[in-house]
N, C-alpha and C positions, 0 to 999 in steps of 0.2 A: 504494500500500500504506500507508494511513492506522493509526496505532494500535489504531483501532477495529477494521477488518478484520484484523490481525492479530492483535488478541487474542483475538475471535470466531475466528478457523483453533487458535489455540495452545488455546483451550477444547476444540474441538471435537477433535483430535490428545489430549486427555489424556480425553477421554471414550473417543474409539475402541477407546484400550489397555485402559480401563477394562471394557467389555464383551464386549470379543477375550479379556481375562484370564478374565471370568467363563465365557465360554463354553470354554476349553478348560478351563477346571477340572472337569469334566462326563468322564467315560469316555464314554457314549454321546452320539456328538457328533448323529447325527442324532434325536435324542429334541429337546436341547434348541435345534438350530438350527430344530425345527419349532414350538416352543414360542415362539423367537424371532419367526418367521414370522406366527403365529398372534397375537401381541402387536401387530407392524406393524400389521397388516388390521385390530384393533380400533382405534387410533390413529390413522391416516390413514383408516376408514370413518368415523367421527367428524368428522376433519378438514375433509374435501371439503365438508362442508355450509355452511364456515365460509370458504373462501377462495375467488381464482377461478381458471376452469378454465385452463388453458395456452391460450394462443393455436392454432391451428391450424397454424403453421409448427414449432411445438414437438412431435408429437405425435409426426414417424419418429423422432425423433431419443430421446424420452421411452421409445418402445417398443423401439428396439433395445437403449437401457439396461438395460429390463428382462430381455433376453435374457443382458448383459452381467453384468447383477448375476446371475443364475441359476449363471452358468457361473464364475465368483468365489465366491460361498458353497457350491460344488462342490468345488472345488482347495482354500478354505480349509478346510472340513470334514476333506479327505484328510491338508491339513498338519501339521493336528492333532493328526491322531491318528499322523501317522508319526513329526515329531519334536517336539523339548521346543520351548515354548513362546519362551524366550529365545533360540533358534535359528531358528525357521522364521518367527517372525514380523518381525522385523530385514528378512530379506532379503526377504520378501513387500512389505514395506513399501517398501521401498528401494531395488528395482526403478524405480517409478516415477518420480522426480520428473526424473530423466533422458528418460526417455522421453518425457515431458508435456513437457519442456523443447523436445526437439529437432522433435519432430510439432508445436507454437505455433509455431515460428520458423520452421519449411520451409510450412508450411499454413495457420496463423492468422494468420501477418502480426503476431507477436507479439514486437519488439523489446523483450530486455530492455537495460538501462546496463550499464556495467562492472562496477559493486559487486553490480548482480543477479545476474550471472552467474558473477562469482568466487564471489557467496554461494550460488549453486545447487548450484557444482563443488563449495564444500569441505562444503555442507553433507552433500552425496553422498556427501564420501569418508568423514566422520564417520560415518555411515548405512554406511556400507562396513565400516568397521574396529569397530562395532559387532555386524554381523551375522560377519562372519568369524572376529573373536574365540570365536564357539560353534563354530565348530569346527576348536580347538585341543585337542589334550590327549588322554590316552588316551580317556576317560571322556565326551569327545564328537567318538567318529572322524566323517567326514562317511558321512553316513547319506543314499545319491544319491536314492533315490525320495521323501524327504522336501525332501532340498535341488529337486528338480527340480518336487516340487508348490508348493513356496515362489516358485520364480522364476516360473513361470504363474500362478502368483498374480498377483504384482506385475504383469506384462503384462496380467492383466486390470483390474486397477486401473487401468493407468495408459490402456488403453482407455475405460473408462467414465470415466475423468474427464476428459477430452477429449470423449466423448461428450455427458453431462450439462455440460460448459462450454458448447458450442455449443445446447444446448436451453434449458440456463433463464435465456440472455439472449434468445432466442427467445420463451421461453414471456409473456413481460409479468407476470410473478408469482415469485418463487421459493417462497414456502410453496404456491402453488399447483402449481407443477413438483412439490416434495416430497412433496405428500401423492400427488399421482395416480403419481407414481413408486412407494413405499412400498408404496400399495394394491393396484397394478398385481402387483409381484413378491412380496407377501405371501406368497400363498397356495400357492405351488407345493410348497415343499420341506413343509410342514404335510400336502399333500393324497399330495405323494408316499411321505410316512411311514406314512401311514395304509392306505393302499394295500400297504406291504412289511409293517406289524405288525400291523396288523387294528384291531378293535374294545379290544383291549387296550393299544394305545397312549394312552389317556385315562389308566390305572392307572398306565403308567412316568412319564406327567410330572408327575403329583400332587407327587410330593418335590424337586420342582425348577421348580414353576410360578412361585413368587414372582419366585426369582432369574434364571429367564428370563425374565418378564414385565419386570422392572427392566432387562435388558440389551436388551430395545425399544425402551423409551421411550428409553435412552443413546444408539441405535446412528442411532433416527430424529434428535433432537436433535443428533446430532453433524454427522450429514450434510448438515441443512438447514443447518446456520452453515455448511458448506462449500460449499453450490452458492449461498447466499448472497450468500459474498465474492466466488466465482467472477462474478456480478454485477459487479463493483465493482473487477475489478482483474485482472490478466491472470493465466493459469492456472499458469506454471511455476515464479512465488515462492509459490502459495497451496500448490501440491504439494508445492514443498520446506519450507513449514512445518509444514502440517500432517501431514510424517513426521518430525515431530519426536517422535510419539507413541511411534517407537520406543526413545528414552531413557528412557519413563514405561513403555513396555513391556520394556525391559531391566531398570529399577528393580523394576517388580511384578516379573518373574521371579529377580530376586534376594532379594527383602526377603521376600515372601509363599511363593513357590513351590520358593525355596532352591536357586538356579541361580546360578551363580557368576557376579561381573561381572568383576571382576580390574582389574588398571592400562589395559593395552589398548584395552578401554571408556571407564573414566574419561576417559581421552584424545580417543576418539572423541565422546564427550558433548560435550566440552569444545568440538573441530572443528566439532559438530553447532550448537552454540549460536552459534559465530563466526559459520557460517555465515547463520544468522539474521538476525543484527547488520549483513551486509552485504547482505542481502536489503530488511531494512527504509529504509536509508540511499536518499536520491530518488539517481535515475537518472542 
């Protein structure tokens, strides 16, 4: 875990938040995650002409991701719109790096040092007492079909990053994994919008085409620096860093969307960043 690669993961975690905020800022979340979709497919159809193709031992591994990512911007779509934004996405997020942790070490042969590991735990618990902080308080009792689309969240996340770890060290390319990924899962939620609204779904995303066009190019960009690093460095410190997005994603729902952080957080920030620190430190 070189500087570099962590600052590439710490980039890419503060983009994440970044187009996760924009997209729940939208009432109609399937308008603008198809608008999302529709921005991928021009991006990476673009792309592909320009990198190379994944290897052939890359490609089950590439296509179940794309089933992986389907059924992920599925559960996040529902998250959304069940609960507030500083709530479901914490724990969506922060589901995984546990999970990534313990599937590398039983099945990828993936020893972390002592520091990595203390840095995985506390940065989880950090990720923890951030996401449970939302629901404290009267004003945000726990709201279970939101909390339960949140946690499936995070299991599919931390599926496909496991998944996409194991392909785009495979693939002999990672911008070439990325785009045929991208391209690959584009088009589904875009074509199954269009299918439930008709012909008048071109009219709903006119007032919203910039700012989801702008949250594709973030969401592609974020994810290629993460399958990346995944490259270059074992997957259960790149997990725990790159949820670190959920501090930037606590912050936007505090600063912009007017959702409380309170001390609790501050705290868990704070746990979140140690854990970092001990993430980065060699082995």
């Amino acid at each position: 875990m070189t500087p570099l690669i962590a600052a590439a993961v710490l980039a890419a975690a503060v983009m994440h938040a970044s187009w996760n905020a924009l997209a729940h800022g939208f009432r109609d979340q399937l308008a603008v995650f198809a608008l999302i979709g529709a921005g991928d497919v021009l991006i990476a159809g673009t792309a592909v002409f320009f990198v190379p193709v994944p290897a052939a031992g890359a490609w089950p591994w590439l296509l179940t991701s794309v089933a992986l990512h389907l059924v992920y911007m599925t559960l996040l779509m529902r998250s959304f719109r069940l609960g507030d934004f500083g709530q479901v996405y914490p724990i969506a997020r922060g589901t995984a790096p546990l999970v990534v942790a313990a599937v590398a070490h039983l099945f990828l042969d993936e020893r972390l040092g002592l520091s990595q590991t203390a840095g995985v735990a506390v940065a989880c618990a950090g990720l923890s007492g951030i996401a449970l902080w939302g629901l404290r308080g009267a004003d945000t009792r726990p709201h279970w079909p939101a909390l339960a689309a949140a946690f499936a969240t995070g299991l599919a996340i931390a599926t496909y990053t496991i998944v996409d770890g194991v392909g785009v060290r495979a693939s002999g390319s990672a911008l070439g994994y990325t785009a045929w990924l991208v391209l690959l899962m584009g088009p589904w939620i875009p074509l199954a919008a269009l299918v439930r609204r008709g012909p008048g779904l071109v009219r709903e995303l006119r007032p919203v085409a910039v700012r989801g066009l702008l949250g594709a190019a973030i969401s592609v960009s974020a994810y290629g620096l993460v399958l990346w690093a995944q490259t270059r460095a074992p997957l259960a410190p790149i997990a725990a860093l790159r949820e670190s997005s959920i501090v930037v994603g606590a912050a936007i729902g505090a600063v912009f969307l007017k959702e409380r952080f309170g001390g609790p957080r501050i705290v868990g920030a704070c746990l979140m960043l140690a854990g970092i620190t001990l993430v980065l430190l060699p082995a």
